[in-house]
LUMTORNU-186605 format. One record per residue (C-alpha): residue in one letter; x, y, z. Coordinates in steps of 0.5 Angstrom, whole numbers, plus 2048, in hexadecimal, padded with zeros to 3 digits. Example, Ala and Ser with C-alpha at 12.3 -4.5 7.8 and 13.67 -1.06 7.14 Angstrom:
// residues 2
A8197F7810/S81B7FE80E/
//
This chain:
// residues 355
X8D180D789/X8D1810783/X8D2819783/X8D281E77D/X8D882377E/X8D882A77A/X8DE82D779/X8E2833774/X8E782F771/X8EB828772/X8F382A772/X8F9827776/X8FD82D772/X8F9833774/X8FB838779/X8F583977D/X8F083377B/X8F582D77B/X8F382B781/X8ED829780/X8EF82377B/X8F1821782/X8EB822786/X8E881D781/X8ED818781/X8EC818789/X8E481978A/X8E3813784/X8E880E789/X8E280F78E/X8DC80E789/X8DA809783/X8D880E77E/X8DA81577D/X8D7818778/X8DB820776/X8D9825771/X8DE82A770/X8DE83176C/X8E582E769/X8E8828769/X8F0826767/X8EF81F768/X8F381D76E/X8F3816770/X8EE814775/X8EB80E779/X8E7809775/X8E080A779/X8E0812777/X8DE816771/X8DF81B76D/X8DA820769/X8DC827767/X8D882D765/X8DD82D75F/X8E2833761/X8E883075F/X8E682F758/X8E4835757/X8DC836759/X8D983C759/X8D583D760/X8CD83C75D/X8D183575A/X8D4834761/X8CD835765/X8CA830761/X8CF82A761/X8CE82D769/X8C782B768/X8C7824765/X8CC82276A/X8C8824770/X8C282176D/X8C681B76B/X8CA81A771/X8C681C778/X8C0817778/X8C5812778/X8C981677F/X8C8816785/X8C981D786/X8CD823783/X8D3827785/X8D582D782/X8DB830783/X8DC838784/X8D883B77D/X8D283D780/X8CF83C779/X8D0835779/X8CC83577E/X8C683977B/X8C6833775/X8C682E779/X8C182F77E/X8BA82E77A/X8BD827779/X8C082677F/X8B9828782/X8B482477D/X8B981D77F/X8B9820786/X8C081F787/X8C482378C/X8C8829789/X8CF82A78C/X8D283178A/X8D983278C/X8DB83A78C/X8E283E78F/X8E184578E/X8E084B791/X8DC84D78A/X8D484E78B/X8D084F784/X8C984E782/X8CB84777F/X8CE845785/X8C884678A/X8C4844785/X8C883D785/X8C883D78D/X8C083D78D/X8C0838789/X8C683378C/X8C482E791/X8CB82F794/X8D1834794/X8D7831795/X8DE836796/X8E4836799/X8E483A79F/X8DF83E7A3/X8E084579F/X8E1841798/X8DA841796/X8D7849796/X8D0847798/X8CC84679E/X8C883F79E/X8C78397A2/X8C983579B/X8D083779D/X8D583179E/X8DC8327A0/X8E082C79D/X8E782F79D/X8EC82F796/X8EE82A793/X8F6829791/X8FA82478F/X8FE823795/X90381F791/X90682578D/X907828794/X90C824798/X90F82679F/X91482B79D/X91A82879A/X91F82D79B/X91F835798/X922838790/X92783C792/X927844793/X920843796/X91A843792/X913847794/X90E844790/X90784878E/X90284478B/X8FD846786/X8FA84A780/X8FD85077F/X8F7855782/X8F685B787/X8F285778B/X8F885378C/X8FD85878E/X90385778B/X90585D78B/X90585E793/X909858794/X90E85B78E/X90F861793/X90F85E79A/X915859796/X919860795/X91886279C/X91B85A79F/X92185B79A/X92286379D/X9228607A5/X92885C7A3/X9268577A8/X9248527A2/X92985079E/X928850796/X92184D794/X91C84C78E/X91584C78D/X912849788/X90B84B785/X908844782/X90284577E/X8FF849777/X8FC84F776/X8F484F776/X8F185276F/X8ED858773/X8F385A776/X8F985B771/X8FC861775/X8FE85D77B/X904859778/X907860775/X90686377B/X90985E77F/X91085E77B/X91086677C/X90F865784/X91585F784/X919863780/X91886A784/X91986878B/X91F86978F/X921865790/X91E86178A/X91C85A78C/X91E853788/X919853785/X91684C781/X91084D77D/X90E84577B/X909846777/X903841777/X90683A779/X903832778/X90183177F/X90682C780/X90C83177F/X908836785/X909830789/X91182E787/X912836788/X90E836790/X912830792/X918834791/X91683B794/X91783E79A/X91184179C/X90A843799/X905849799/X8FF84A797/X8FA850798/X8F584F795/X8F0851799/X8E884E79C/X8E484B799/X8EB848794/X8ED841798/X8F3840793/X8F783A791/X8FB83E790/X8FD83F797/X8FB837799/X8FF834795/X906837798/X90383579E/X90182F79C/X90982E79A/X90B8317A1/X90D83879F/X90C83E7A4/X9068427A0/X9058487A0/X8FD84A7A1/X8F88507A2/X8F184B7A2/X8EE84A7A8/X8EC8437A5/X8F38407A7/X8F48417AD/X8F283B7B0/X8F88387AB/X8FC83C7AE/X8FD83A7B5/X90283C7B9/X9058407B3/X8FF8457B2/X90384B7B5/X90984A7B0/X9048487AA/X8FE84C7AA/X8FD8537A9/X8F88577AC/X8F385B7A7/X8F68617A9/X8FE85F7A7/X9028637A2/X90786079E/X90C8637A4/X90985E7A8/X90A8587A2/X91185B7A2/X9118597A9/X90E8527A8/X9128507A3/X9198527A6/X91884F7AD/X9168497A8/X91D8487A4/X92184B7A9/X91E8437AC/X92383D7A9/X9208377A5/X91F8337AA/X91C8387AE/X91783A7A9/X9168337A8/X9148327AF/X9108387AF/X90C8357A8/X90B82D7AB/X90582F7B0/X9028337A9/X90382D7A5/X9008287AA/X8FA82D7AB/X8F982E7A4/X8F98277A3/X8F38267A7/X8EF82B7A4/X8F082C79D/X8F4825799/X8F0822793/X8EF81C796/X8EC82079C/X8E8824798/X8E581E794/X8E481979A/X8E081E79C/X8DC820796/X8DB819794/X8D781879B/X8D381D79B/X8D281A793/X8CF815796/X8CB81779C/X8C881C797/X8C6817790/X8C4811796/X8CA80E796/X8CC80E79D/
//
């Protein structure tokens, strides 16, 4: 079975796409030919039956010389496959679809955001499937949905081994208002004023987002004006392989992200079995029996993070970690690579013939 994957960049070292390098080393194992044409490539190493073709970002290549090298690949690459799976640009999709059409080949699109533009339903009416994380991670309603779960290298997220000392409170994710950094630096000021905590860091892991300059400045005033004043880290954006030696390590998670944003951000320490933190209704069924420590409800104020967060680091590691090993286990199950890509290749399958 041969399939063509559409992605943005080919990067082990990229904060935010490195995984994918990953995503094609696992669903390659499971077919005989992958075929990728990427936006950017660094030439990471890969299995000998993929290939690469980029759109020639990396070398310097303007967007009409990238829309037209897109254009002879898939002309070149799409009659050959069985089918074409693009991976969250919806206008990946909008190119593909009148090759994928003329072969009749099935045209998967994966997509995990709560964004909605005229290009992505414009791309929805076009897919044959949408493939997301979660039932809220795709905004659309459509019987085209299919839920496939996130797919993480269980890996890098071993049981937990043991906590840095003084305990460590990550947040994972680019620096934005719709993260809510800023609710977690004052419900982290509120912690240390109860005194039941003890002292603690947090750390703010992720690079400021270009349409929003403001947010990291702001953030460094609000840390520095509260009293008292957390300690506070701001990592920056870091290779995806120094997040996961930072989650191995932390005491606790939090991620407020709100509907419709189903974040590795929060999955990944769940992953490693650290207590997380989460205002998304999608988590609950992860959560389990710790769905009243970990999940808050839509109308919570930082004073009840406060509250969350203290009854969490009063708890010793081996507390925390028996409270992490159930979300371990169920996040397993639901969202490891090799899960996910079990899953995908099989509906590959069924949907190119192949069954």
């Amino acid at each position: 079975m041969r399939w063509l994957m559409i992605t943005r960049k080919l990067d082990p070292a990229d904060d935010r796409a490195g995984f994918v390098t990953r995503w094609v080393e696992a669903l390659a194992a499971r077919l005989d030919r992958l075929d990728v044409i990427c936006q950017e490539s660094a030439n990471p190493p890969l299995p000998a039956n993929v290939t690469v073709s980029s759109m020639g970002k990396e070398s310097g290549a303007g967007r009409v010389a990238q829309a037209a090298r897109f254009t002879g690949h898939l002309r070149r690459l799409v009659p050959g496959a069985d089918g074409v799976f693009c991976h969250m640009i919806p206008r990946y999709v909008i190119f593909a679809a009148p090759w994928a059409r003329l072969g009749g080949k099935p045209l998967f699109f994966w997509y995990t955001h709560r964004q909605v533009t005229l290009e992505l339903r414009l791309a929805h009416r076009l897919a044959t499937h949408i493939l997301t994380a979660a039932p809220g991670s795709f905004p659309l309603p459509s019987p085209k949905v299919a839920v496939m779960g996130h797919g993480i290298e269980a890996d890098l997220f071993p049981a937990s081994a043991g906590e840095s000392a003084p305990p460590e409170v990550l947040m994972i994710g680019r620096l934005s208002r719709i993260k809510r950094q800023d609710w977690l630096l004052r419900a982290a000021s509120r912690a240390l004023a109860g005194g039941a905590t003890g002292p603690f860091r947090v750390a703010l892991i992720g690079g400021a987002v270009e349409h929003e300059p403001d947010v990291l400045p702001a953030l460094r005033r609000l840390a520095e004006s509260l009293d008292p004043a957390p300690d506070v880290a701001f990592t920056g954006a870091l290779p995806h392989s120094r997040v996961a030696e930072l989650i191995r390590g932390c005491a606790a998670a939090v991620n407020l992200s709100p509907p419709g944003l189903f974040d590795k951000g929060a999955l990944e320490p769940m992953l490693a079995g650290k207590p997380t933190i989460v205002t998304n209704p999608d988590f609950l069924p992860l959560l389990g029996e710790a769905g009243e420590w970990l999940l808050l409800p839509p109308d919570a104020s930082d004073g009840d993070l406060a509250d969350r967060l203290a009854r969490l680091l009063a708890l010793s590691p081996d507390e925390r970690a028996a409270l992490g090993a159930g979300l371990r286990a169920r996040a397993l199950a639901a969202h490891s690579l090799d899960g996910l890509m079990d899953r995908l290749a099989a509906l590959m399958r069924e949907e190119a013939g192949h069954a």
